[in-house]
N, C-alpha and C positions, 0 to 999 in steps of 0.2 A: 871608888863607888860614887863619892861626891860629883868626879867627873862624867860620870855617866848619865847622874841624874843632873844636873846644870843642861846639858845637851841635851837633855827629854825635855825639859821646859823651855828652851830656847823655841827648837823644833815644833812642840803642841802650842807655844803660844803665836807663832809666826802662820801655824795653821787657824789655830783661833781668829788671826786678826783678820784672816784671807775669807774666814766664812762668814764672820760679822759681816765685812766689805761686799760679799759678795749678794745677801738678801737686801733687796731693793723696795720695803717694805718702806722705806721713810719718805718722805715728802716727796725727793729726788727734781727733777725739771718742772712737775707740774705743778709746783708750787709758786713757781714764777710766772702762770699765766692766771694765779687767782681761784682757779679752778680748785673744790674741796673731795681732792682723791684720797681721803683717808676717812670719809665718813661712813662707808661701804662695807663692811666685813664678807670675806672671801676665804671660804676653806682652801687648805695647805693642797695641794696634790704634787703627785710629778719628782721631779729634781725641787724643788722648794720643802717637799716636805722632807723631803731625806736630806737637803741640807741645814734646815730646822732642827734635827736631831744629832746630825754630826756635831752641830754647835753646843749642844746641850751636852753630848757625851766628851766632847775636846773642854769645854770647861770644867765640867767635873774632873776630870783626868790632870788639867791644869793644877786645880785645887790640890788634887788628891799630892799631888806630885810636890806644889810647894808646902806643904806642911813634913812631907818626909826630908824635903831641903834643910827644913828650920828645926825640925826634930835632931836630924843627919848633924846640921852645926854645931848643935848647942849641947 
């Protein structure tokens, strides 16, 4: 069982890091020409907003997942 869920949180967290990675929300290149691209609020649409909530549901999932780890050990 321990092995099962080890490899759930490998797997959700290796997806977690890929969705962080992949919202292009931070400063990114234009921060290197001085330019202030973050001052602007702009609603989610599209693939941004469904990868917004996959990141939200893979972190919970994460969570959820290492407390039954640490429950599981101990």
């Amino acid at each position: 069982m321990n092995l099962y869920i080890d490899i759930a949180l490998i797997i959700t967290s290796v997806a977690l890091i890929v969705s962080v990675v992949l919202q292009n929300k931070g400063i990114g290149m234009g921060g290197l020409t001085g330019s202030d691209s973050g001052g602007m609020f702009t609603a989610r649409r599209g693939i941004e907003k469904t990868l917004f909530w996959v990141t939200i549901i893979l972190s919970v999932l994460f969570f959820i997942l290492t407390v039954t780890a640490v429950i599981l050990e101990g």
